[in-house]
NUFI-100103 format. One record per residue (C-alpha): x, y, z; residue number from 1; residue in one letter. Coordinates in nm, 2 decimals. Layout:
N
      X      Y      Z   i aa
      X      Y      Z NUM  A
...
END
This chain:
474
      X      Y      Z   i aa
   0.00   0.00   0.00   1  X
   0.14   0.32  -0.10   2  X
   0.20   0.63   0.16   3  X
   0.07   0.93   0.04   4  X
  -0.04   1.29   0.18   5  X
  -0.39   1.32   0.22   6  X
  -0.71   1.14   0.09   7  X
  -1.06   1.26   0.07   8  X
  -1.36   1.04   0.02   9  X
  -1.73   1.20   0.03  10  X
  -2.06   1.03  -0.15  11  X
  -2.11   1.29  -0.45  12  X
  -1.76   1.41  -0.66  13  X
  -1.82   1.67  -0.92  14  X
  -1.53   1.65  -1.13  15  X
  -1.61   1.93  -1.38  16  X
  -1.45   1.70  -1.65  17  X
  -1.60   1.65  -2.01  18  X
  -1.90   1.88  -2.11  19  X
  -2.10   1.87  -1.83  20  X
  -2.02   1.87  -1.47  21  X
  -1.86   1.56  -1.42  22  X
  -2.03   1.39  -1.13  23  X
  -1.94   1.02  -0.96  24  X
  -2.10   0.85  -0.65  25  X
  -1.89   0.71  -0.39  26  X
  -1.57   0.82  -0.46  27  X
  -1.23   0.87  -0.30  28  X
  -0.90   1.11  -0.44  29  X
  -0.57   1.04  -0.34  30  X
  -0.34   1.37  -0.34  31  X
   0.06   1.35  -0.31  32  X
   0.26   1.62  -0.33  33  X
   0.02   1.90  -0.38  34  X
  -0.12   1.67  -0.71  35  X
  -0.37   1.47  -0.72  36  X
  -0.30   1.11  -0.79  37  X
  -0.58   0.93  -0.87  38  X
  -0.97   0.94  -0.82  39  X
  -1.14   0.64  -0.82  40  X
  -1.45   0.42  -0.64  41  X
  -1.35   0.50  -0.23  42  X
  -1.28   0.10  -0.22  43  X
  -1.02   0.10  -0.45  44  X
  -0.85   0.42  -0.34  45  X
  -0.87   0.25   0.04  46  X
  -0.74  -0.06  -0.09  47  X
  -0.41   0.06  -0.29  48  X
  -0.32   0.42  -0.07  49  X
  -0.29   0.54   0.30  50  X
  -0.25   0.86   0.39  51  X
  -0.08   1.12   0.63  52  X
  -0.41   1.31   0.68  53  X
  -0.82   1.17   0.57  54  X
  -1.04   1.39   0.50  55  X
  -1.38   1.19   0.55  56  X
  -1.62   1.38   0.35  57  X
  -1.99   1.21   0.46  58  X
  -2.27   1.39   0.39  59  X
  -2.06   1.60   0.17  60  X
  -1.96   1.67  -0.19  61  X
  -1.62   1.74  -0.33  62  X
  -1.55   1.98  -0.64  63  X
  -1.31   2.20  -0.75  64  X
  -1.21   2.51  -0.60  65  X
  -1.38   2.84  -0.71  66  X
  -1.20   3.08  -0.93  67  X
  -1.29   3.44  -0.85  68  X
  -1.10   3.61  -1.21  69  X
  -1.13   4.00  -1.12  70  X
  -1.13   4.13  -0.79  71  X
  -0.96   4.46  -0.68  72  X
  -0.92   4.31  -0.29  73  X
  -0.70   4.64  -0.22  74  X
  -1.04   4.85  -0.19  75  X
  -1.18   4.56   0.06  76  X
  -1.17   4.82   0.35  77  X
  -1.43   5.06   0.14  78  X
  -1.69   4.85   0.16  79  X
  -2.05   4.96   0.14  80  X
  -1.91   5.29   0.05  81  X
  -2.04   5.37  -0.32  82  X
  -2.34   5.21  -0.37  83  X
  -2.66   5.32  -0.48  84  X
  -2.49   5.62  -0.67  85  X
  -2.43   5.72  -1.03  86  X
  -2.07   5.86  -1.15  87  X
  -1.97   5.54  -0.91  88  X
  -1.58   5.56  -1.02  89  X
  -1.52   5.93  -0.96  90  X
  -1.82   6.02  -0.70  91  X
  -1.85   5.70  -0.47  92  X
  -1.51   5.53  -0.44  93  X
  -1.31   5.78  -0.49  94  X
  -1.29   6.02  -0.24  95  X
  -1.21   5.76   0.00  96  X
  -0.99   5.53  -0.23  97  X
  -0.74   5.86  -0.27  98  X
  -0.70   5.91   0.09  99  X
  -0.60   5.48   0.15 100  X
  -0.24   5.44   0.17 101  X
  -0.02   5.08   0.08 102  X
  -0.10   4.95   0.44 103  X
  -0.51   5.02   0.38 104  X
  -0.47   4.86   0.08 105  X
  -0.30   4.56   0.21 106  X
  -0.56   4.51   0.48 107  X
  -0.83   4.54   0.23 108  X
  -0.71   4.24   0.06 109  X
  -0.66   4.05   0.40 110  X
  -0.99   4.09   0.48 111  X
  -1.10   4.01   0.11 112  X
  -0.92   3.67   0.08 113  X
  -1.04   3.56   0.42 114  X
  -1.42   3.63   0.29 115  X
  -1.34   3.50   0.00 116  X
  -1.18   3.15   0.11 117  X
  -1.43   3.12   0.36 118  X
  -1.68   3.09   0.07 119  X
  -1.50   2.84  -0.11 120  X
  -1.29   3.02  -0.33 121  X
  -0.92   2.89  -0.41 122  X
  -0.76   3.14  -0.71 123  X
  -0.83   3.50  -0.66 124  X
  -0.76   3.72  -0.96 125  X
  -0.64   4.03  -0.80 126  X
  -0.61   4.37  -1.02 127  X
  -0.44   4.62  -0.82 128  X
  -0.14   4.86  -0.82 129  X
   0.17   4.68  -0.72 130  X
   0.22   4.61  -0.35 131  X
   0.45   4.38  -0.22 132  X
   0.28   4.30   0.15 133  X
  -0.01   4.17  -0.07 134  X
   0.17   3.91  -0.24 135  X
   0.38   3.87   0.06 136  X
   0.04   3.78   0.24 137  X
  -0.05   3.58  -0.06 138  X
   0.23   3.35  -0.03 139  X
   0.20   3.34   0.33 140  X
  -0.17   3.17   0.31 141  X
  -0.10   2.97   0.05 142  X
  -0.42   3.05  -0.18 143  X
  -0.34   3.03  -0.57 144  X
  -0.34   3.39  -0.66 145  X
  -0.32   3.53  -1.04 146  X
  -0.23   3.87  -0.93 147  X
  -0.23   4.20  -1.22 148  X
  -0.01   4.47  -1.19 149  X
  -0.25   4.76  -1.29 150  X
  -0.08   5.00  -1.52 151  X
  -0.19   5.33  -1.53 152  X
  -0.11   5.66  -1.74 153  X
  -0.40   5.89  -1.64 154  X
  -0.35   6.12  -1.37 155  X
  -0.45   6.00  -1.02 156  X
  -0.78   6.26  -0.96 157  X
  -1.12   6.32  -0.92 158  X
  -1.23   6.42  -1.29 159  X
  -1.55   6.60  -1.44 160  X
  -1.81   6.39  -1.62 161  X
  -1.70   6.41  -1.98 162  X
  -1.37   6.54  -1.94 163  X
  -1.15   6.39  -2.11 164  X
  -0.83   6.21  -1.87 165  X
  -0.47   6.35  -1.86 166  X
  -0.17   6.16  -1.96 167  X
   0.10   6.16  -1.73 168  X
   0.41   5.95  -1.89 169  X
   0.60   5.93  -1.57 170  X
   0.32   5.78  -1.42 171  X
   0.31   5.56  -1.70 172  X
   0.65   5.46  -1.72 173  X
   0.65   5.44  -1.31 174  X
   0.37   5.16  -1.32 175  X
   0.45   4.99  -1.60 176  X
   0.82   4.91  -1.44 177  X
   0.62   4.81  -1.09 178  X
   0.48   4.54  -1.33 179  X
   0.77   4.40  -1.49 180  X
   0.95   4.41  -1.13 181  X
   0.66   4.19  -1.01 182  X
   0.70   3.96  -1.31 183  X
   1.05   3.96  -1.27 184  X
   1.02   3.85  -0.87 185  X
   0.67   3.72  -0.78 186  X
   0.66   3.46  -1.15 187  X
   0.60   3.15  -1.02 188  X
   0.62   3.18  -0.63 189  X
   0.50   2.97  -0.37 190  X
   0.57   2.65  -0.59 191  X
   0.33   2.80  -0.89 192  X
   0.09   2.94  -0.69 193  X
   0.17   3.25  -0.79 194  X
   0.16   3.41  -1.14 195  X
   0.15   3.84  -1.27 196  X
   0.00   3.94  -1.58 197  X
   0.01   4.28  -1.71 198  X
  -0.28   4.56  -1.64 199  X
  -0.33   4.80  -1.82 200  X
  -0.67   4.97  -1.63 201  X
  -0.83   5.04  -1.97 202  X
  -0.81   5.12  -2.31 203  X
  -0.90   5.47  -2.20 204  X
  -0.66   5.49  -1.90 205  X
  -0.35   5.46  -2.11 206  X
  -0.19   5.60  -2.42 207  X
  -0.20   5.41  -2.75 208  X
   0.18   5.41  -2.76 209  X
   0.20   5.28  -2.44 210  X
  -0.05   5.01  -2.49 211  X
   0.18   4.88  -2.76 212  X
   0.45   4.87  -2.54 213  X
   0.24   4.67  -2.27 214  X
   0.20   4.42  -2.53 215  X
   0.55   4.41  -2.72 216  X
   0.64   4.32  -2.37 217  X
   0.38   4.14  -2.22 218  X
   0.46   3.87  -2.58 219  X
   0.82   3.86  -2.46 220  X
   0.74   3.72  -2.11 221  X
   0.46   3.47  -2.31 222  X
   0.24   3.68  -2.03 223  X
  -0.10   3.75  -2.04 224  X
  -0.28   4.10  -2.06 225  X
  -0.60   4.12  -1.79 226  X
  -0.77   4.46  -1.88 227  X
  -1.11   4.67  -1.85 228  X
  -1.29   4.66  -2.20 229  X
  -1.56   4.87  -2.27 230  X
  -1.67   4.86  -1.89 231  X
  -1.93   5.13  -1.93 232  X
  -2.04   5.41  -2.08 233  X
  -1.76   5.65  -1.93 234  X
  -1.50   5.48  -2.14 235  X
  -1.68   5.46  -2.44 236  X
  -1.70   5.83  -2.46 237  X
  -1.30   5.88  -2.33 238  X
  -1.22   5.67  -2.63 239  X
  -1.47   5.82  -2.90 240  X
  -1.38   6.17  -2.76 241  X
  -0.99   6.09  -2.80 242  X
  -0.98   5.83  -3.11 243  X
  -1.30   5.88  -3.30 244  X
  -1.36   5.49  -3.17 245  X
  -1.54   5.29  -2.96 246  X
  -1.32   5.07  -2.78 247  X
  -1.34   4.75  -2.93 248  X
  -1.31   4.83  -3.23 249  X
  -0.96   5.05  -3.16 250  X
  -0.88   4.75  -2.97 251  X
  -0.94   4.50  -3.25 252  X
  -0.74   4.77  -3.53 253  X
  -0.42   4.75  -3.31 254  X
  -0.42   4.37  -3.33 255  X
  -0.51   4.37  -2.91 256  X
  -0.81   4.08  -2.98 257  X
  -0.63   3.76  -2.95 258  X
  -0.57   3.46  -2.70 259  X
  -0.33   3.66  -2.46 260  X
  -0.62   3.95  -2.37 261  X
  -0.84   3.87  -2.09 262  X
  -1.13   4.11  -2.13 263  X
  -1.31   4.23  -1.78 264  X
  -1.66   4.31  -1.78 265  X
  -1.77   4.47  -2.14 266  X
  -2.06   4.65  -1.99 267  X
  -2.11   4.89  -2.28 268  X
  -2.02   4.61  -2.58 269  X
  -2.30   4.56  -2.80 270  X
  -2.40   4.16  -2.86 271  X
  -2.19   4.18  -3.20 272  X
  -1.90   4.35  -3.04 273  X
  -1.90   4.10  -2.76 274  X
  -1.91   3.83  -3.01 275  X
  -1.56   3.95  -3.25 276  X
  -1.40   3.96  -2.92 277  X
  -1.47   3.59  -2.83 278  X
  -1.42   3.54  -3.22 279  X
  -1.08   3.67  -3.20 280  X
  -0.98   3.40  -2.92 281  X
  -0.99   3.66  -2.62 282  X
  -1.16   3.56  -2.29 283  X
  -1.40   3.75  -2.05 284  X
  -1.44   3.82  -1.70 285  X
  -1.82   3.88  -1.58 286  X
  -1.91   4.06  -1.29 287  X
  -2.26   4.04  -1.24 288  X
  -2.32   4.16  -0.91 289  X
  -2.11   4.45  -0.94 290  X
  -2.24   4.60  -1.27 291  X
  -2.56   4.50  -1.16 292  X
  -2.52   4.72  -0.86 293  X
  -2.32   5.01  -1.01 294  X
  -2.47   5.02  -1.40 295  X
  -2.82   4.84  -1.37 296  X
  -2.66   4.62  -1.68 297  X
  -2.62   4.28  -1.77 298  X
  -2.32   4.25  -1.96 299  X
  -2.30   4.06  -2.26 300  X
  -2.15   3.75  -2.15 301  X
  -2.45   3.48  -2.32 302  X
  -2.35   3.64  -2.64 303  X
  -1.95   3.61  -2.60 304  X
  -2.06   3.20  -2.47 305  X
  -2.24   3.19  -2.82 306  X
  -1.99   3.30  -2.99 307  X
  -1.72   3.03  -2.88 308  X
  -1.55   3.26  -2.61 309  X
  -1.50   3.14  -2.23 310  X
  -1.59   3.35  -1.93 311  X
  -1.51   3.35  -1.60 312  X
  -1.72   3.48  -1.29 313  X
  -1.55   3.77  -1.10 314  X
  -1.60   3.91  -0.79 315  X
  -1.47   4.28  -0.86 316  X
  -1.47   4.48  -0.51 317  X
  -1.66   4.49  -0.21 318  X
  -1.75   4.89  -0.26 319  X
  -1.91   4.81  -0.57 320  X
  -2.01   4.44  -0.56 321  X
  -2.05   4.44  -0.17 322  X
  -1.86   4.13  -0.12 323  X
  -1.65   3.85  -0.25 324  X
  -1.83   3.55  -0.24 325  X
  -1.86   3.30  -0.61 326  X
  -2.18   3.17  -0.51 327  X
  -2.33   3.51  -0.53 328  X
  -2.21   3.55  -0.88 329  X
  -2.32   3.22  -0.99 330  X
  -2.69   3.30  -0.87 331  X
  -2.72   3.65  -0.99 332  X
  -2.54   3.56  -1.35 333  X
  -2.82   3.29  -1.38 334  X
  -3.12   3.51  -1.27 335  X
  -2.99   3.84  -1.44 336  X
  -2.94   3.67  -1.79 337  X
  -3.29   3.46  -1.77 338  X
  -3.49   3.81  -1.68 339  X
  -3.24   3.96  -1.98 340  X
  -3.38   3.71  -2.19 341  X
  -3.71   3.62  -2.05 342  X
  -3.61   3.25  -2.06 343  X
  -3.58   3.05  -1.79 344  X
  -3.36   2.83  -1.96 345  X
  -3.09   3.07  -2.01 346  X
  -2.80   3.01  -1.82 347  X
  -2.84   2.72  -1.66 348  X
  -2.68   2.61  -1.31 349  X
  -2.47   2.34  -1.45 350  X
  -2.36   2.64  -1.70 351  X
  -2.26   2.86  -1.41 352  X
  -2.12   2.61  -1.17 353  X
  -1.86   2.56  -1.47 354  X
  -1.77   2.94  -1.51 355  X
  -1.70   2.93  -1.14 356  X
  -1.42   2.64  -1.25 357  X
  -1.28   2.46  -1.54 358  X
  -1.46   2.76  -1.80 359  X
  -1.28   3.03  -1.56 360  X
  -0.97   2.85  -1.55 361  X
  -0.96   2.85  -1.95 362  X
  -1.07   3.22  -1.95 363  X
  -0.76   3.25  -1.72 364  X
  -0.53   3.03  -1.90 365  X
  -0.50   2.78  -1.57 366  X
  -0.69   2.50  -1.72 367  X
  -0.37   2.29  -1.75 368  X
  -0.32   2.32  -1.39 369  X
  -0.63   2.36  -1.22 370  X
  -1.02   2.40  -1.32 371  X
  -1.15   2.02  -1.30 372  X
  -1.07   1.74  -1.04 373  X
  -0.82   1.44  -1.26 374  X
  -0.46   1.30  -1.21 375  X
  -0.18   1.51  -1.29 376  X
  -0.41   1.86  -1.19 377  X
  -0.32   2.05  -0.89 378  X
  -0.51   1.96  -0.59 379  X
  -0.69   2.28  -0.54 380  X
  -1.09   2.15  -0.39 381  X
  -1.34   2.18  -0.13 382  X
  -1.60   2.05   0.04 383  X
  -1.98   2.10   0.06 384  X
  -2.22   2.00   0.36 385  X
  -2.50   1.88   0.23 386  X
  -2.64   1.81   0.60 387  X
  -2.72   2.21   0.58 388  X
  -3.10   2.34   0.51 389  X
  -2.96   2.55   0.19 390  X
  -2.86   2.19   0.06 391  X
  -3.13   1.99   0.16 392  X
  -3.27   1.77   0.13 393  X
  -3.03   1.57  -0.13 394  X
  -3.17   1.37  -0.42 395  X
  -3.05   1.18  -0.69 396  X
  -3.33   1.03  -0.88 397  X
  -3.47   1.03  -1.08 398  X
  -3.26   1.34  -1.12 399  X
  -2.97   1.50  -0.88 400  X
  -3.07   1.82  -0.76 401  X
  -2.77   1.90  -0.59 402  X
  -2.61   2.16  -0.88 403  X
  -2.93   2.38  -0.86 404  X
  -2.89   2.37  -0.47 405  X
  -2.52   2.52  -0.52 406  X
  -2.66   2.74  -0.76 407  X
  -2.98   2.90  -0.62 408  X
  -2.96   2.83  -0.30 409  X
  -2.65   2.75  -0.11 410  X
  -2.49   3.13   0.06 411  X
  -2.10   3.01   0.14 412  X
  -2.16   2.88   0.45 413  X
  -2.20   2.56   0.32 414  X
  -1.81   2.52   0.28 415  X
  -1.67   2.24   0.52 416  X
  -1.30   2.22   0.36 417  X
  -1.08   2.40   0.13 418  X
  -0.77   2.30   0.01 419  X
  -0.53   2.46  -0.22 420  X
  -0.25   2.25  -0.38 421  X
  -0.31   1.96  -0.13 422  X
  -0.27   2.18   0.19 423  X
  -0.59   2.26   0.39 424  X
  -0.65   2.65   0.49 425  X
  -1.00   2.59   0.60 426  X
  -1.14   2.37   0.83 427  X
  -1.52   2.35   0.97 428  X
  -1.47   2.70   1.03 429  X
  -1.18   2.78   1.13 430  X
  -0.85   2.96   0.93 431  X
  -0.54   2.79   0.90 432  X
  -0.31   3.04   0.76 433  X
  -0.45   3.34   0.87 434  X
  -0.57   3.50   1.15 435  X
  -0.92   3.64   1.13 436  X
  -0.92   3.83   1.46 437  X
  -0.64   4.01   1.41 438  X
  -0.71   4.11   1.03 439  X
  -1.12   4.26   1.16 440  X
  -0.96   4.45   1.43 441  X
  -0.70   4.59   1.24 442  X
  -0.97   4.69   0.95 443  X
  -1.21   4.84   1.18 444  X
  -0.92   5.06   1.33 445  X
  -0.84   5.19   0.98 446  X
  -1.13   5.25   0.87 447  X
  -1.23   5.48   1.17 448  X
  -0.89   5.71   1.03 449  X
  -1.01   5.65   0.67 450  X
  -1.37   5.82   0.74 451  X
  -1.27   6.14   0.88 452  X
  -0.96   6.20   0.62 453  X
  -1.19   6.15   0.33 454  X
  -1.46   6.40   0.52 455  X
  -1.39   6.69   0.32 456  X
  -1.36   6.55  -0.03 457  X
  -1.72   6.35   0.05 458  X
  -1.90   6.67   0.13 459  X
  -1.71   6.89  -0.11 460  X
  -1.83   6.62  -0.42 461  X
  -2.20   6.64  -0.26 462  X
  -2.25   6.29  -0.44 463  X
  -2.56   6.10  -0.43 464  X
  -2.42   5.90  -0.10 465  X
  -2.34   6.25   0.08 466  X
  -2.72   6.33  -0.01 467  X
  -2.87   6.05   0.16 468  X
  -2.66   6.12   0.45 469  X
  -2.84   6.46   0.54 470  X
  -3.14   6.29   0.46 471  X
  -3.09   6.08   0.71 472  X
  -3.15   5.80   0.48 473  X
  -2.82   5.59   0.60 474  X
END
């Protein structure tokens, strides 16, 4: 009998292999060295392995971790601060976002991974400006983390509605540099855990020369580029304004539409413009709860699926979305595309589930690594308790209903276990690598600075938020 790390056996295995999601009954995986080994009937895994740890998963199912593709985790501590208001970039978020220093920032992102984890999620996608404690933290916890560098060229301040963004080239230069010394140090840490790609915030937030540059280089390190496409109606007009275009189509001119572009949100793309995106072999990122809550939109992410294109779910950032949690995006991508459509067939919770794995991992370009449970894949999975009143009661026939439980009904809670290249970081509750404590009473002491630095900016902008306050309507 061979001696291995860590086995987990549980009645239901959703594998997210194939076309569909993958399922086996009665199952067991063996994982050795952060990999997973095999996955077979539980007998047969008992019979040939034994293992340092057993994770005995009754009255549970096992898939794959969740993938959360765009978060900005750094704004974490501005929760709850810009929504319900228009002009949500310049008006809600940022009068408090321009007062956070590197150490709010690196808080926020504590606090984001721990609610994130907590809720089953295993990669987070983080799009940020480069700092170093993050990714030290990172590393430290052990989650997978595909962290963007964000590269920026427009000058750091409040701006008008319709005027048009100032290029500053030091700032360019300054962040792009921050980038390639991430790539440089951070490619490949914490044995693979950890990869950079290159940010550029937006078509609109950066020069067209510099934009070559991004991807001259980006094509030298074989490294993808994770940007903001046509995200809303704000962009569009910077572009048309600047270039006489609207975004995609400048994009697609300069040759930008290809497999190493990883497209976030395309709030303002048209159905057709959506679709030459996915044509051209780029992916998506969909952030359905936080467009929802800050454009009233549903991107279009059914057309970009038609069209051949793979999307992943994103969580974006708790003062727009309101919290970092994959579930929620799998429920409200379901529900917002079938009122969209009027079709209750649209988008399906099998469809979802998959966005929230092995379709976000390809959107990503981790599908060789992680995305579905099978030999050879890192062993990134959790656990769900089914013995919860969300999940229950289980049935499987004459069909399963557990995949529309996940879907529609299960909140986060439901996660027993996760595990992230065969080392558990959550257990029945409790943190691992991190201490949750510490990180809510360091946030809560932050924020009470943050508030009262940000006062004067707040009142001075008179934003839709500020009214409410003398309202007395928050």
């Amino acid at each position: 009998m061979e001696k291995i790390d860590l086995i987990v056996s549980a009645p239901h295995f959703y594998t997210m292999t194939g076309n569909g999601v993958g399922y086996m009954a009665d199952t067991a995986m063996a994982v050795d060295g952060g990999k997973i080994k095999a996955i077979a009937p539980a007998g047969e895994i008992l019979k040939s392995y034994s293992a340092h740890h057993l994770i005995d998963g009754k009255d549970h199912l096992v898939l794959p971790g969740f993938i959360d593709g765009h978060m900005h985790m750094t704004d974490g501590l501005l929760r709850g601060l810009a929504q319900d208001t228009s002009n949500w970039m310049m008006h809600g978020i940022a009068p408090f976002q321009l007062k956070m220093d590197e150490q709010g920032a690196a808080l926020g992102g504590e606090l984001a991974v721990a609610e994130g984890m907590a809720a089953g999620t295993t990669t987070f996608g983080e799009f940020s400006n480069m700092n170093p404690a993050l990714l030290k933290f990172m590393d430290k916890t052990g989650v997978r983390c595909q962290m963007t560098v964000k590269i920026r060229e427009a000058e750091e301040r409040i701006y008008d509605p319709g005027e048009l963004y100032v290029f500053d080239q030091g700032l360019g230069q300054t962040t792009l540099n921050q980038c390639l010394d991430a790539h440089d140090h951070w490619q490949g840490a914490g044995n693979g855990r950890i990869t950079i790609l290159f940010g550029p915030q937006g078509p609109d937030f950066v020069s067209k020369q510099l934009l070559l540059k991004i991807r001259r280089l980006a094509m030298e390190r074989n490294c993808r580029i994770h940007m903001h496409v046509q995200q809303g109606d704000r962009e569009t007009a910077q572009m048309v304004n600047r270039y006489g275009q609207r975004p995609i189509a400048f994009l697609d001119q300069m040759g930008y539409l290809d497999a190493h572009l990883i497209a976030v949100h395309l709030t303002d793309a048209k159905e057709s413009e959506a679709a030459l995106v996915a044509k051209r072999g780029a992916s998506m990122i969909l952030c359905s709860g936080s467009i929802g809550i800050i454009d009233g939109i549903v991107p279009p992410a059914k057309a970009f699926q038609d069209a051949g294109g793979n999307v992943a779910l994103g969580s974006d950032q708790a003062p727009g979305n309101n919290c970092h949690n994959i579930f929620n995006e799998m429920k409200l991508t379901a529900l917002f595309n079938k009122i969209l459509y009027q079709d209750p067939e649209v988008m399906p919770a099998w469809k979802v589930l998959r966005m929230a794995t092995i379709e976000g991992a390809k959107a990503l370009g981790l599908h060789e690594e992680i995305g579905t449970l099978e030999p050879g894949k890192q062993a990134d999975f959790i656990t769900i308790n089914l013995a919860t009143p969300s999940m229950a009661p289980v049935y499987t026939e004459p069909m399963r209903n557990m995949v529309p439980n996940l879907v529609y009904s299960a909140r986060g809670n439901e996660v027993s276990t996760v595990v992230v290249n065969g080392q558990v970081l959550y257990e029945n509750g409790h943190y691992h690598t991190l201490d949750l404590t510490k990180i809510l009473e360091r946030a809560n002491l932050y924020a009470q600075q943050l508030g009262p630095r940000a006062a004067d900016t707040f009142w001075k902008i008179n934003g839709a938020n500020a009214q409410l306050m003398r309202t007395h309507r928050l």
